[in-house]
C-alpha positions as CSV (number, residue, x, y, z in Angstrom):
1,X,10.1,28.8,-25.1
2,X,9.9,30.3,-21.6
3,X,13.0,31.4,-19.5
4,X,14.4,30.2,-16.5
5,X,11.6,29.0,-13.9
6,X,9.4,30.6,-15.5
7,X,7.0,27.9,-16.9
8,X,4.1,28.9,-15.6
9,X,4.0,31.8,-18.6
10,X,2.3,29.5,-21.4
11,X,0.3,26.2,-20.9
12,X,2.9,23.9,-21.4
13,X,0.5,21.3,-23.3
14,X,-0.1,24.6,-26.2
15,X,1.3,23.2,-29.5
16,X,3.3,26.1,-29.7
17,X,5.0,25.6,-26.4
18,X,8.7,24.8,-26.8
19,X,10.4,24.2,-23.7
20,X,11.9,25.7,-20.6
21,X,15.4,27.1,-21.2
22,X,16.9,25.9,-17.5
23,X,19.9,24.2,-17.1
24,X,21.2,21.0,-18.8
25,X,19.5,21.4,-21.1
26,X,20.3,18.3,-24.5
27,X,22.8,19.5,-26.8
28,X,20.1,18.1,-29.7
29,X,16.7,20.7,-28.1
30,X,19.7,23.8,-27.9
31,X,20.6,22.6,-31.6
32,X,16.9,22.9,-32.8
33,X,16.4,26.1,-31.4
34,X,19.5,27.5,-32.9
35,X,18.0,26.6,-36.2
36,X,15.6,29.4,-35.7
37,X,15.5,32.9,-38.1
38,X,14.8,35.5,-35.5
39,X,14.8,35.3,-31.8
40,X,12.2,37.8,-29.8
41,X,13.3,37.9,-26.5
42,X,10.8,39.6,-23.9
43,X,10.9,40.4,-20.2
44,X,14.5,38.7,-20.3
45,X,17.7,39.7,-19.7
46,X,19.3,36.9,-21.4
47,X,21.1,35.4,-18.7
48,X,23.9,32.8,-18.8
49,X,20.9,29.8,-17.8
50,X,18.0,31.2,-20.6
51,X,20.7,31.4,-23.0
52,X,22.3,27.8,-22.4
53,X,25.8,29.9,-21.7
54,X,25.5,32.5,-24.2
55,X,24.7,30.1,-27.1
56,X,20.5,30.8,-27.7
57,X,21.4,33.4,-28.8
58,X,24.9,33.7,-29.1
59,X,27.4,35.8,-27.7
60,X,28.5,38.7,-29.0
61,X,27.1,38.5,-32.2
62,X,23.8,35.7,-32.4
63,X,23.4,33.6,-35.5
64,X,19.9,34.9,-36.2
65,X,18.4,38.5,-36.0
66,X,17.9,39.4,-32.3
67,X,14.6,41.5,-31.1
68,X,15.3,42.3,-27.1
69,X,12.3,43.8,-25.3
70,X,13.3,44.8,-22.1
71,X,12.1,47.6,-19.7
72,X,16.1,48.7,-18.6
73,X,17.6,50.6,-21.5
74,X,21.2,49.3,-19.6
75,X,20.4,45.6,-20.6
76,X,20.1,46.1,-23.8
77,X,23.0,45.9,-26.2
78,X,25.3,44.9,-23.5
79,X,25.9,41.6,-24.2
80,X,24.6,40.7,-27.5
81,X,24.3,42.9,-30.9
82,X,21.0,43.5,-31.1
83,X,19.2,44.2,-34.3
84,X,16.0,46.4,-32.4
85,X,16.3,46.9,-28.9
86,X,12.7,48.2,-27.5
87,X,12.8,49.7,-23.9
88,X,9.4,48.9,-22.9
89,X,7.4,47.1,-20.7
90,X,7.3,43.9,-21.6
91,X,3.7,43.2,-20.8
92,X,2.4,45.9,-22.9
93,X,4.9,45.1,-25.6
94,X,2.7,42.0,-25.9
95,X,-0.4,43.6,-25.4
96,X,0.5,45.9,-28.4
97,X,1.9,42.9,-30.6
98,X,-1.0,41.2,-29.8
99,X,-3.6,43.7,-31.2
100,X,-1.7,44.4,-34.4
101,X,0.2,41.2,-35.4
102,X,-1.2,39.5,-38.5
103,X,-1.4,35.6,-38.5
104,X,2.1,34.1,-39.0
105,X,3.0,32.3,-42.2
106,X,2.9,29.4,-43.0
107,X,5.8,26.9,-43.4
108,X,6.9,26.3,-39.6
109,X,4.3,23.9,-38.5
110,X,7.1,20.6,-38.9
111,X,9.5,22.8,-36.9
112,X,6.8,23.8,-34.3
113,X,6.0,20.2,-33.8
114,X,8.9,19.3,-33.6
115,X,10.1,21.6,-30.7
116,X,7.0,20.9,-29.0
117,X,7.7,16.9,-29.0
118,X,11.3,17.3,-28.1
119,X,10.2,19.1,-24.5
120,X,7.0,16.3,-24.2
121,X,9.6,13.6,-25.2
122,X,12.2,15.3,-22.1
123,X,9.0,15.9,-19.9
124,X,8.0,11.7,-20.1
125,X,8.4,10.7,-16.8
126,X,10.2,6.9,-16.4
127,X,10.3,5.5,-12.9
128,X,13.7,4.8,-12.2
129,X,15.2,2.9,-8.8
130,X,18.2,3.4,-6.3
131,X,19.9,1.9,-3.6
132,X,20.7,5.4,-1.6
133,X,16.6,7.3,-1.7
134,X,13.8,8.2,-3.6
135,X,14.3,9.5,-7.2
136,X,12.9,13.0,-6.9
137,X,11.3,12.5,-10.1
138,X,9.0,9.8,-8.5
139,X,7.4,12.4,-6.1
140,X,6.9,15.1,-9.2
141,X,5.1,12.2,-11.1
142,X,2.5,11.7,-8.3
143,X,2.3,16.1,-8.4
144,X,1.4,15.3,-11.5
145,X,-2.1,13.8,-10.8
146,X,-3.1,15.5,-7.5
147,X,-1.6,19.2,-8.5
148,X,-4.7,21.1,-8.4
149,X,-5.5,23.7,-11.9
150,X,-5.0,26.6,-9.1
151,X,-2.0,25.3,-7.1
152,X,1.2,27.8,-6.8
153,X,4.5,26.5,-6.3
154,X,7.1,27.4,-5.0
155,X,11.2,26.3,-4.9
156,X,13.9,26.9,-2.7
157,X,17.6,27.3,-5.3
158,X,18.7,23.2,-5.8
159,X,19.1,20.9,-8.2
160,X,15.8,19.1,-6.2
161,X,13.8,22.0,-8.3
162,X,15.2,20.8,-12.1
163,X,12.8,17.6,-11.3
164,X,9.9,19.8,-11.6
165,X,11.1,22.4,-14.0
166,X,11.6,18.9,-16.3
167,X,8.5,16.5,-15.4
168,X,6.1,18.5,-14.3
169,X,3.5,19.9,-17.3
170,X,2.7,23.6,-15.9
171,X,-1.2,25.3,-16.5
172,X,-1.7,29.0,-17.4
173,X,-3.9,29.1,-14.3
174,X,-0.8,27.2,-11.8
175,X,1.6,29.4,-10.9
176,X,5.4,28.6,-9.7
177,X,7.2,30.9,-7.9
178,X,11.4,30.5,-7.8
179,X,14.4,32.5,-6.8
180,X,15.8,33.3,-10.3
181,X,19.1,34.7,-9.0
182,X,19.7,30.9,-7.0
183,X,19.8,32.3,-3.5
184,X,18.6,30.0,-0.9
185,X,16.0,30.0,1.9
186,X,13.3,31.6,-0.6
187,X,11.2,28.4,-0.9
188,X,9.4,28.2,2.8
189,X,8.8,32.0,3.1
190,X,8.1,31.9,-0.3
191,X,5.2,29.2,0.2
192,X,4.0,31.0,3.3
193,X,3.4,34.7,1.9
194,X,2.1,32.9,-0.9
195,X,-0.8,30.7,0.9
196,X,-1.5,33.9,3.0
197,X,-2.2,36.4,0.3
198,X,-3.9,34.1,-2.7
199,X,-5.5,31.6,-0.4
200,X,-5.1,29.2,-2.8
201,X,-3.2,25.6,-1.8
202,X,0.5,25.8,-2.2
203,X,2.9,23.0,-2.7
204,X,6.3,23.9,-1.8
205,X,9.7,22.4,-2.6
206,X,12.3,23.1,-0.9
207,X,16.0,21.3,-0.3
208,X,17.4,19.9,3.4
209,X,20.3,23.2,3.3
210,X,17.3,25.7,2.8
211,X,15.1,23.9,5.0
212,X,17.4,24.4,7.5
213,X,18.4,28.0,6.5
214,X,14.2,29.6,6.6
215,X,11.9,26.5,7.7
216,X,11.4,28.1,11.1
217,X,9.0,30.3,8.7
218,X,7.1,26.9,9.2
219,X,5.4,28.8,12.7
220,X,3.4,31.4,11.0
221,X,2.3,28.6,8.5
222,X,1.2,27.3,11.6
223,X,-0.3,29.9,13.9
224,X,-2.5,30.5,10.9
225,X,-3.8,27.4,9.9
226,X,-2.6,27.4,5.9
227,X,-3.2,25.2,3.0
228,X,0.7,24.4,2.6
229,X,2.2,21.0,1.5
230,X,5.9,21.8,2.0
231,X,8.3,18.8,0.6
232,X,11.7,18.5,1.8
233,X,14.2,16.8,-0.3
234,X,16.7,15.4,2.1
235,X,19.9,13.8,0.4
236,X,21.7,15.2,3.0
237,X,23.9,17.2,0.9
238,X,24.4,20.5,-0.4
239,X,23.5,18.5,-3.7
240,X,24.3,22.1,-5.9
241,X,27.3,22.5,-4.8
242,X,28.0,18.7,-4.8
243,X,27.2,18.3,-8.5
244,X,29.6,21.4,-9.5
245,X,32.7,19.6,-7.2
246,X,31.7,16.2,-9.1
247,X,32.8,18.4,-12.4
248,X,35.2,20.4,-11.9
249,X,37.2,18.3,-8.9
250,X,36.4,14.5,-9.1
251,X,37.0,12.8,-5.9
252,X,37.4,15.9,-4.0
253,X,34.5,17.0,-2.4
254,X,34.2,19.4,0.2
255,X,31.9,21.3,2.7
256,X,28.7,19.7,1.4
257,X,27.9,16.9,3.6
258,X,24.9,17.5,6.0
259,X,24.3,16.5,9.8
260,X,20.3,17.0,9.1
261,X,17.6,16.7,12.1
262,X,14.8,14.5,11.6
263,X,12.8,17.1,9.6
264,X,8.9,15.4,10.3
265,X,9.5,15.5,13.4
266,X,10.9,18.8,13.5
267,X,7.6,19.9,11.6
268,X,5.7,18.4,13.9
269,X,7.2,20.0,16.9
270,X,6.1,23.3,15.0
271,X,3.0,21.7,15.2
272,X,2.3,21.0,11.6
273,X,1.6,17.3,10.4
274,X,5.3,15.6,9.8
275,X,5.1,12.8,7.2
276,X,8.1,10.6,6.0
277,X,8.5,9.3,2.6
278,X,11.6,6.4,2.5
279,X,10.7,4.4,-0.5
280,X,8.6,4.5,-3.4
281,X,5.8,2.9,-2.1
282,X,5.7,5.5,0.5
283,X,4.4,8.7,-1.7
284,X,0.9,8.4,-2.9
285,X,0.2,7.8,0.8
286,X,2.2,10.5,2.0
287,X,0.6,13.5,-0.9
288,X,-2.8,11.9,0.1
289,X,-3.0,13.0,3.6
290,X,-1.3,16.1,3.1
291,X,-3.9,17.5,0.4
292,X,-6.0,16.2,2.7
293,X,-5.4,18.2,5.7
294,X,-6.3,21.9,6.0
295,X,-3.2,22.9,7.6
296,X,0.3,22.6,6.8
297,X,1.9,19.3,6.5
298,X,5.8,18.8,6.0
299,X,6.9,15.4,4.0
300,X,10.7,14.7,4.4
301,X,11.4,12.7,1.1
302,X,15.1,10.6,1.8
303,X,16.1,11.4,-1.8
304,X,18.8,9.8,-3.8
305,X,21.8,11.9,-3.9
306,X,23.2,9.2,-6.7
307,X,20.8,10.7,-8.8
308,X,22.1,14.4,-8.3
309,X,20.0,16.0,-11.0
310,X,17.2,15.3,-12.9
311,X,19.7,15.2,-16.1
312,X,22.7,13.5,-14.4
313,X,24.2,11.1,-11.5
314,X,27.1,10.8,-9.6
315,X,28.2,8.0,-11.5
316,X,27.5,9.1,-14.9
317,X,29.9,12.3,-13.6
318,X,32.4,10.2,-12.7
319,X,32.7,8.4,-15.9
320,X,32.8,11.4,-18.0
């Protein structure tokens, strides 16, 4: 299982491959994983999101023996009672587990398949309709096929990026570059120093509030010509924000409504290509001619802001 936007770590169709530990994650997948013997955590800090609120494992004292690799000494111990703590770096810890591990035993493979079917069974993509937008999850489906085994992403902090963390099947050679701490206005600059240093194409999704906060990073994309597909979710909300009101306050939202400007042509006053996508029917189109162009294009995606997350909606949070 790989932590928090980090996907790209193992090829998510390995049988071995158990998930992403992001948020919102089914009580049922957290449940399944708790039925494990020893956890190995490496390279983690074993945040509140990678451990599902201190559950996986669990705080202070974890239902299975703990193994924390970590390269600050500080981290370890702090939170959880750890069985070893190793202060090393964790990608020679693996290096060195690698070379003198003997094959595992036998006896997990029902388990194994199991975890690996629960995250294919979440990751099944099931087109889904409303009134208000798009369903985000309709424009990570068409990723899906036209996602090249190269491509680098990269996401702004939004509950737009949980569509991909959820449907989108990640390669070892892709790579998916996120703010781990949630901060905002990564996603464009992001895409940009990305394209510019790996020359590789780079798909980048980022929310209307961080658009507006680093998309005029959208002119170097510009002066120099790169291969950058930047999607702007627009539910003209602070949708983050929104979701955590719809909570914790029912019925008394605040502060996260957006007066957004038209963001293709915005894009296109950069000088990039601006597309639109309003409706379903609008997205194969709109992906099309952006991989197709050799410099940046922007597509502003009117998304749903009924369907909040790719685990909830607005009404579903209302009922509850």
């Amino acid at each position: 299982a790989v932590s928090f936007r980090q996907q790209d770590l193992l090829d998510n169709e390995h049988p071995l491959f158990a998930g992403h530990l992001g948020y919102l994650l089914p009580k049922q997948q957290v449940a399944t994983y708790q039925e494990s013997d020893l956890i190995l955590a490496v390279g983690t800090r074993l945040g509140d999101v990678t451990t599902q609120g201190y559950v996986l494992p669990t705080a202070p004292q974890p239902r299975q023996k703990l193994i924390h690799v970590y390269d600050d000494a500080a981290v370890l111990g702090a939170v959880f009672a750890t069985d070893l703590a190793i202060a090393a770096d964790p990608v020679a810890f693996l290096e060195e587990l690698a070379a003198a591990a003997a094959p595992p035993a036998g006896g997990h493979a029902a388990w194994n398949a199991r975890l690996h079917r629960q995250w294919a069974d979440l990751a099944a993509w099931t087109p889904q309709h409303a009134e208000d937008g798009v369903v985000f999850g309709s424009v990570i489906a068409a990723l899906r096929r036209r996602a090249a085994a190269d491509a680098v992403f990269t996401t702004d902090a939004g509950n737009f990026s949980g569509w991909l963390a959820r449907y989108f099947p990640f390669r070892a050679s892709q790579r998916v570059l996120g703010p781990i701490s949630g901060a905002m206005g990564f996603g464009v600059p992001a895409a940009v120093a990305a394209a510019l240093r790996l020359e590789r194409r780079v798909i980048c999704l980022v929310g209307d509030g961080g658009m507006l906060m680093t998309g005029n990073e959208l002119a170097v994309a510009v002066e120099r010509r790169l291969p950058l597909v930047l999607i702007v979710a627009n539910n003209a909300s602070y949708g983050t924000i929104r979701l955590h009101q719809e909570k914790a306050f029912p019925g008394r939202r605040i502060a996260t409504d957006l007066a957004n400007p038209d963001f293709a042509r915005l894009a296109q006053a950069f000088g990039a290509a601006g597309l639109k996508v309003e409706c379903d029917g609008d997205i194969e189109k709109a992906l099309d001619a952006a991989f197709a162009a050799p410099g940046p294009t922007v597509i502003e995606v009117r998304t749903s802001l009924e369907y909040i997350s790719a685990f909830t909606t607005i009404g579903a949070l209302a009922r509850r």
